[in-house]
Gaussian input, Z-matrix of N, CA and C with variables (Angstrom, degrees):
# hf/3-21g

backbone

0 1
 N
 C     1     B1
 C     2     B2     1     A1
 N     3     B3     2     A2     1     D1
 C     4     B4     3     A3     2     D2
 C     5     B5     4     A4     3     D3
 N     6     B6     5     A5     4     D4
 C     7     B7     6     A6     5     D5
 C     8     B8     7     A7     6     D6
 N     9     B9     8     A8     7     D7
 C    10    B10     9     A9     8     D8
 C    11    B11    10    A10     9     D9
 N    12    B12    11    A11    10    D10
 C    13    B13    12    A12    11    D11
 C    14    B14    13    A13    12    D12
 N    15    B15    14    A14    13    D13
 C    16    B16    15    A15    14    D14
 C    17    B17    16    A16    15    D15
 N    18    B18    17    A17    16    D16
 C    19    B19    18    A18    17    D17
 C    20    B20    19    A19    18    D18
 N    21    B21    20    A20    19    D19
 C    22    B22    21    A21    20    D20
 C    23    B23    22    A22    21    D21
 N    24    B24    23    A23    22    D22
 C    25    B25    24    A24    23    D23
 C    26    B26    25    A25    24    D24
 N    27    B27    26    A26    25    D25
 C    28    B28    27    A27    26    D26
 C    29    B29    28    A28    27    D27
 N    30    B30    29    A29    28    D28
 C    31    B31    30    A30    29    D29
 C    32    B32    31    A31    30    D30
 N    33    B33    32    A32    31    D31
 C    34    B34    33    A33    32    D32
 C    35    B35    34    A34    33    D33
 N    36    B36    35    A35    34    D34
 C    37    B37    36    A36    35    D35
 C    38    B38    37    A37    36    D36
 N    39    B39    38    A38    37    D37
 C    40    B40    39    A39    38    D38
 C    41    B41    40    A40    39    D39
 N    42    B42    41    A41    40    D40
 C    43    B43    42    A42    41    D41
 C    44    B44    43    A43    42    D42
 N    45    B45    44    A44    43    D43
 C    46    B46    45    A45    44    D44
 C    47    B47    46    A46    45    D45
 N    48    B48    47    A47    46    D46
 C    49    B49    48    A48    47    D47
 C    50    B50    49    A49    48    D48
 N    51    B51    50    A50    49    D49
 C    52    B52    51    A51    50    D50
 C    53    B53    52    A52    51    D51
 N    54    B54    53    A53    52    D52
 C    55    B55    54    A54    53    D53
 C    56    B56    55    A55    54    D54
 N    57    B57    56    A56    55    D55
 C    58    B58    57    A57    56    D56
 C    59    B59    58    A58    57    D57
 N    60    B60    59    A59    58    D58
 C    61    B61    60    A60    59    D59
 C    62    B62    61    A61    60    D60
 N    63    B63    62    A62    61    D61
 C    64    B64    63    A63    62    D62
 C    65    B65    64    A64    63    D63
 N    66    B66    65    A65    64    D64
 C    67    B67    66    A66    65    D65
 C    68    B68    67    A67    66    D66
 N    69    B69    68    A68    67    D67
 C    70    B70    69    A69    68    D68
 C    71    B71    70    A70    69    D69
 N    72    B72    71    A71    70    D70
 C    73    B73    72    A72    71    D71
 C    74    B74    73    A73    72    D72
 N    75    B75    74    A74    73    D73
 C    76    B76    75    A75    74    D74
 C    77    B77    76    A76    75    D75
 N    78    B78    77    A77    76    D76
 C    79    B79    78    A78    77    D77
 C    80    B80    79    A79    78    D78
 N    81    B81    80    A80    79    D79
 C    82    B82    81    A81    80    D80
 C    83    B83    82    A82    81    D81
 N    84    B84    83    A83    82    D82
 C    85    B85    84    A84    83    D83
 C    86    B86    85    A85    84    D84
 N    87    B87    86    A86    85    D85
 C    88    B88    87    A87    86    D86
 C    89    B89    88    A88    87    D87
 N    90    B90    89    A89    88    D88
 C    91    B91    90    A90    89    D89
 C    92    B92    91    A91    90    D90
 N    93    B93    92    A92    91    D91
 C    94    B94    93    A93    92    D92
 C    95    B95    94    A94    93    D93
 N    96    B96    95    A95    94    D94
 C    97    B97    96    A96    95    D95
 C    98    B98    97    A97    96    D96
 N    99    B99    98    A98    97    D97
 C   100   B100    99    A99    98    D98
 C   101   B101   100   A100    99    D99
 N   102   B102   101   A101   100   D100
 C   103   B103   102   A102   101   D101
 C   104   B104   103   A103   102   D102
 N   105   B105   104   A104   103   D103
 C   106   B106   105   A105   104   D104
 C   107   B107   106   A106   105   D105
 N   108   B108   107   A107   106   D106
 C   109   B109   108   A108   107   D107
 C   110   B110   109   A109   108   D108
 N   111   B111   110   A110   109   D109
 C   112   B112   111   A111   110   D110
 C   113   B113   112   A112   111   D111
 N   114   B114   113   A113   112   D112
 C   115   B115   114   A114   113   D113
 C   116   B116   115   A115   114   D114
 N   117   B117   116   A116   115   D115
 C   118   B118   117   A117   116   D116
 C   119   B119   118   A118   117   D117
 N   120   B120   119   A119   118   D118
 C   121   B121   120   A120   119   D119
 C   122   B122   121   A121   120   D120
 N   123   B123   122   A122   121   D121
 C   124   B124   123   A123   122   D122
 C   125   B125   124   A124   123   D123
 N   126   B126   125   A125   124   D124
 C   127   B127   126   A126   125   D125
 C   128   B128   127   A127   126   D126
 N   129   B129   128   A128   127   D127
 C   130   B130   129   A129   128   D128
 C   131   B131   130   A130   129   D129
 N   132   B132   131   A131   130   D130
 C   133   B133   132   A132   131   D131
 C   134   B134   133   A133   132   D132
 N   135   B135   134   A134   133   D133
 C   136   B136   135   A135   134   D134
 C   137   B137   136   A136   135   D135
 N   138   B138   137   A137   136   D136
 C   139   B139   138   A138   137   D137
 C   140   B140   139   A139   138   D138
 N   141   B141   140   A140   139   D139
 C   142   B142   141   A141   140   D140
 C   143   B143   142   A142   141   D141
 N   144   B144   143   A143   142   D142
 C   145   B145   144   A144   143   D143
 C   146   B146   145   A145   144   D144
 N   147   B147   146   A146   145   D145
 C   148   B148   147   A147   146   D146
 C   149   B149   148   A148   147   D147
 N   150   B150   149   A149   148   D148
 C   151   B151   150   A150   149   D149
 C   152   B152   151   A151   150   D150
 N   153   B153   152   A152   151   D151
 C   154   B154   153   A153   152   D152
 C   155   B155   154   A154   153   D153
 N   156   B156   155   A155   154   D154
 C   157   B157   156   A156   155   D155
 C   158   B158   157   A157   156   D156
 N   159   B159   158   A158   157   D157
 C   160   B160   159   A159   158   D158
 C   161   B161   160   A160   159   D159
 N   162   B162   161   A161   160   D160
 C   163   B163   162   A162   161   D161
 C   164   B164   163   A163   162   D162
 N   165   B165   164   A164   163   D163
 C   166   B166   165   A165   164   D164
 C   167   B167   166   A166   165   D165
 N   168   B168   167   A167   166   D166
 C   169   B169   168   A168   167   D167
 C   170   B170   169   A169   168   D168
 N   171   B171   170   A170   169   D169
 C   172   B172   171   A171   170   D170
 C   173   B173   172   A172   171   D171
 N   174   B174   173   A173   172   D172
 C   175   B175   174   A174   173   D173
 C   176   B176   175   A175   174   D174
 N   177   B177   176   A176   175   D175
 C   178   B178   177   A177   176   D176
 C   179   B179   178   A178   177   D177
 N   180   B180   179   A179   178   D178
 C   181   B181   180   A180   179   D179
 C   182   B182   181   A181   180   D180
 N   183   B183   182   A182   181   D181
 C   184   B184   183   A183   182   D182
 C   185   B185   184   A184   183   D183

   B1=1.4557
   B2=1.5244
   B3=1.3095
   B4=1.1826
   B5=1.1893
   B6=1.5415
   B7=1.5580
   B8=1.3375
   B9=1.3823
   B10=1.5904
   B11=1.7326
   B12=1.4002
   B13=1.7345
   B14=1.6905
   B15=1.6651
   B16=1.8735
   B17=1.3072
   B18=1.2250
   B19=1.7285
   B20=1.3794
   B21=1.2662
   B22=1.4853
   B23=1.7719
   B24=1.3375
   B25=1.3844
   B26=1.3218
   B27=1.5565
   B28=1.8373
   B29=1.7988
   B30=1.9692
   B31=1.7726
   B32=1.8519
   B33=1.5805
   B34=1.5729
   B35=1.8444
   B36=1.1365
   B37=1.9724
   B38=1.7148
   B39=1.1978
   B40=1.2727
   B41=2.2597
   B42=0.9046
   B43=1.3396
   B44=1.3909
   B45=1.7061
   B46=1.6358
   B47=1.3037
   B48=1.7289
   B49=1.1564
   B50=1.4672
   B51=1.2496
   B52=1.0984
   B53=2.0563
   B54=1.6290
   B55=1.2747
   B56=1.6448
   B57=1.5071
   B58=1.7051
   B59=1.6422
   B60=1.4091
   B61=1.4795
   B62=1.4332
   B63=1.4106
   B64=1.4707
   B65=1.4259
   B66=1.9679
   B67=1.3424
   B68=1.6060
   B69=1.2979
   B70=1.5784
   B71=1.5049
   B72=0.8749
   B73=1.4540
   B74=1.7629
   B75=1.0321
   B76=1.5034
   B77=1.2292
   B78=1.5838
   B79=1.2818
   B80=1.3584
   B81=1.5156
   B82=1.5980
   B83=1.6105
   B84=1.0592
   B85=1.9237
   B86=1.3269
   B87=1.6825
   B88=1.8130
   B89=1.3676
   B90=1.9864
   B91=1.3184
   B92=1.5958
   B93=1.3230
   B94=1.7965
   B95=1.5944
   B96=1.5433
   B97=1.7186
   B98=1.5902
   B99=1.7973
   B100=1.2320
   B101=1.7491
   B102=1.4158
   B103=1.2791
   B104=1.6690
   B105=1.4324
   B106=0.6550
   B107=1.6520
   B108=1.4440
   B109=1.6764
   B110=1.7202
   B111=1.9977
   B112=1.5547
   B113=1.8002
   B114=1.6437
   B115=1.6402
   B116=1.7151
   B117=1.4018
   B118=1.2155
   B119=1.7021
   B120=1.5488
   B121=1.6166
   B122=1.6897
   B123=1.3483
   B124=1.3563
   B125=1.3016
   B126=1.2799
   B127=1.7147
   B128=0.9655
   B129=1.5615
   B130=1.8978
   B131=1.7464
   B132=1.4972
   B133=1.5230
   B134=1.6405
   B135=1.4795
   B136=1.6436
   B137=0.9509
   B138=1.7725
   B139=1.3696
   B140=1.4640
   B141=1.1835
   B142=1.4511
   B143=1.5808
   B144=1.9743
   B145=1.9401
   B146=2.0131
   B147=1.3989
   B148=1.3611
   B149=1.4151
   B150=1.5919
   B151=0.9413
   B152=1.7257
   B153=1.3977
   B154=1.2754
   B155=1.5341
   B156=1.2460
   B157=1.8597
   B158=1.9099
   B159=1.5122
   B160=1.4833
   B161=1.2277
   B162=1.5455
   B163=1.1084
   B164=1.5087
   B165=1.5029
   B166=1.6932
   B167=1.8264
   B168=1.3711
   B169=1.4194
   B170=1.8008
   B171=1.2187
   B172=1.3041
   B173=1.4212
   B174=1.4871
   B175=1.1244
   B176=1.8583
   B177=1.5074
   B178=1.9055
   B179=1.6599
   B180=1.2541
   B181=2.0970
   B182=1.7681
   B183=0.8940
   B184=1.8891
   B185=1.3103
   A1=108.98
   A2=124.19
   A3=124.04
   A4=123.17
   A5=123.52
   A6=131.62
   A7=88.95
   A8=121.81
   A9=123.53
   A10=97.80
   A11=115.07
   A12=132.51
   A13=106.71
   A14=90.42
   A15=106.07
   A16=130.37
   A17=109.36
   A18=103.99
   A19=86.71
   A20=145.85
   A21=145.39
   A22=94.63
   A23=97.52
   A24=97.63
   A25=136.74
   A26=79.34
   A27=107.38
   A28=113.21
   A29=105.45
   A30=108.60
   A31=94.86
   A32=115.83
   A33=123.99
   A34=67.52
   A35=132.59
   A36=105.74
   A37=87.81
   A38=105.31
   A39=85.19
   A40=139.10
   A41=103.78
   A42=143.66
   A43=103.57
   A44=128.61
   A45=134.41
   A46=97.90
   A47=150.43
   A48=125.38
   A49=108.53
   A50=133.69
   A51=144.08
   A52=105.40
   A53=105.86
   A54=105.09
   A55=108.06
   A56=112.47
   A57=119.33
   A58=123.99
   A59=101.72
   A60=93.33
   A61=119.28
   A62=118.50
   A63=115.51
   A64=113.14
   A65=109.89
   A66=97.43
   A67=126.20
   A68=110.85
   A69=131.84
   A70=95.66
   A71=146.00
   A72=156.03
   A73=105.58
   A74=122.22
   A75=129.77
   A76=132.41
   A77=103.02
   A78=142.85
   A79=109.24
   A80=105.70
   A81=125.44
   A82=105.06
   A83=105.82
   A84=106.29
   A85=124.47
   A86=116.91
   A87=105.78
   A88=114.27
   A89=109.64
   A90=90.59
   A91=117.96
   A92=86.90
   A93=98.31
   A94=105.87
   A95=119.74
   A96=121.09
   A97=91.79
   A98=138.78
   A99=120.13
   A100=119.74
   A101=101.57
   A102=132.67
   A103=124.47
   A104=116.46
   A105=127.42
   A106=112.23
   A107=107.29
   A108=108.79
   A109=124.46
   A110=89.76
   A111=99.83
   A112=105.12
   A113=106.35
   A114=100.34
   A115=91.00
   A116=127.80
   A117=138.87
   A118=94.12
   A119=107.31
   A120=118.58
   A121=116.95
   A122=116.54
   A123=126.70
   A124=146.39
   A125=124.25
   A126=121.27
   A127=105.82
   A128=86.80
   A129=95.92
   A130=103.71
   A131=93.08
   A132=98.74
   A133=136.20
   A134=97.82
   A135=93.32
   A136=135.85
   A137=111.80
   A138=103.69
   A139=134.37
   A140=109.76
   A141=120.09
   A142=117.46
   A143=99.87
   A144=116.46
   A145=93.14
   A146=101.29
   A147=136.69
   A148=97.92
   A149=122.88
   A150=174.78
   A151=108.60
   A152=115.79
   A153=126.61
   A154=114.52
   A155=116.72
   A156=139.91
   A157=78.57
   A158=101.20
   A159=116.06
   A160=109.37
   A161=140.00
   A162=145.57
   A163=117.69
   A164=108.14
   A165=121.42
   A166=84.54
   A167=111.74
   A168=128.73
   A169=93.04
   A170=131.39
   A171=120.17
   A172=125.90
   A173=123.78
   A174=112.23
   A175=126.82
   A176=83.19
   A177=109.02
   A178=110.46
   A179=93.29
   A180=97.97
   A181=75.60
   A182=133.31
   A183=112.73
   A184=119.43
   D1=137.80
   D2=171.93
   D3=-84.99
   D4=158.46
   D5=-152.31
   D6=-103.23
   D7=124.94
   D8=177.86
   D9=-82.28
   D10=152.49
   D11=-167.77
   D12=-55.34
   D13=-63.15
   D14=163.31
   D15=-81.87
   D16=155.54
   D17=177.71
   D18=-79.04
   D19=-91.81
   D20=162.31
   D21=39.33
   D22=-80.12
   D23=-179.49
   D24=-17.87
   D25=-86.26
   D26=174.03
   D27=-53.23
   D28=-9.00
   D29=-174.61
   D30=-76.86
   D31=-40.81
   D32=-142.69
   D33=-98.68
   D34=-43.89
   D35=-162.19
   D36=-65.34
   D37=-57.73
   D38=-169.16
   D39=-58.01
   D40=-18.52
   D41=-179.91
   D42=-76.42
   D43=-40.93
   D44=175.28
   D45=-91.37
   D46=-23.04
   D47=164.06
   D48=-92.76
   D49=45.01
   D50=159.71
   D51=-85.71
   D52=132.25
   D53=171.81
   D54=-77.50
   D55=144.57
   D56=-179.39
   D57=-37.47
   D58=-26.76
   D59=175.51
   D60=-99.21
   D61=-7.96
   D62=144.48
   D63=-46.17
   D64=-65.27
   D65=-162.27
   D66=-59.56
   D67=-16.24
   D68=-176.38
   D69=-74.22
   D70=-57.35
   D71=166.96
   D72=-39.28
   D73=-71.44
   D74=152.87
   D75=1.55
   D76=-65.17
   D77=-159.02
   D78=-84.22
   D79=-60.82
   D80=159.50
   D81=-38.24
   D82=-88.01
   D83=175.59
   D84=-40.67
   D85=-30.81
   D86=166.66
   D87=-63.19
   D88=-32.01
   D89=-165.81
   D90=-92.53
   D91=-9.72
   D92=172.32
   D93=-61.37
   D94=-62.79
   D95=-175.37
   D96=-59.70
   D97=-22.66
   D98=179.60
   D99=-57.29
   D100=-54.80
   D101=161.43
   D102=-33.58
   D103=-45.55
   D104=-168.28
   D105=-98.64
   D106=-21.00
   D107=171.13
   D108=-82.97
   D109=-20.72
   D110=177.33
   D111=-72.05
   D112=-26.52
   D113=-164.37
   D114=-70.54
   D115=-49.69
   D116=-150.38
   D117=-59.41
   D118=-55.86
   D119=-177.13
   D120=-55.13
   D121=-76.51
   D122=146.89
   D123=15.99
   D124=47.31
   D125=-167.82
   D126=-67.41
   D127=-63.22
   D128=-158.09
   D129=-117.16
   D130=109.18
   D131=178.17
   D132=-72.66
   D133=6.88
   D134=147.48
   D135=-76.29
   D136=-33.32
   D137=164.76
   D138=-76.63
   D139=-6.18
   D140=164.26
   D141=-57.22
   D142=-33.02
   D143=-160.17
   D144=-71.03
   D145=-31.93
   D146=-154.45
   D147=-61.19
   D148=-73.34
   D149=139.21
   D150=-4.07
   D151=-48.42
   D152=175.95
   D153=-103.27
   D154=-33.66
   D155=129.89
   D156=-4.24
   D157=-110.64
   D158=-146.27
   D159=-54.42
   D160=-29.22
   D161=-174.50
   D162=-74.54
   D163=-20.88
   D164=-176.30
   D165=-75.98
   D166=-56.68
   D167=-144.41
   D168=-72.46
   D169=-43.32
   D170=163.41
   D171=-73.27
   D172=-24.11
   D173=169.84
   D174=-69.48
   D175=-24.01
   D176=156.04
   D177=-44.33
   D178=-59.48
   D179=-154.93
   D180=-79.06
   D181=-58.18
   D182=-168.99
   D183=-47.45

């Protein structure tokens, strides 16, 4: 087998011969540790409102 250049690579080959309910499983758990790093990060949730505010609004003007 050949050694792909990036690890990146070898993350997504490996990750596409994954069967669907792995990747659903996966997916579930990124967004759970997602979830769970915003509560940990997160004080004050206006600036979070703030924060997703400007990021909607630039992904707008792009």
């Amino acid at each position: 087998m050949k050694v792909p250049k990036r690890p990146i690579y070898a993350v997504t080959k490996w990750l596409r011969r994954q069967p669907p309910k792995m990747k659903l499983f996966l997916a579930t758990l990124l967004a759970f540790v997602a979830l769970l790093f915003l509560r940990m990060v997160v004080h004050d949730r206006d600036n979070l409102f703030v924060a997703a505010e400007l990021v909607h609004a630039l992904g707008i003007s792009l």
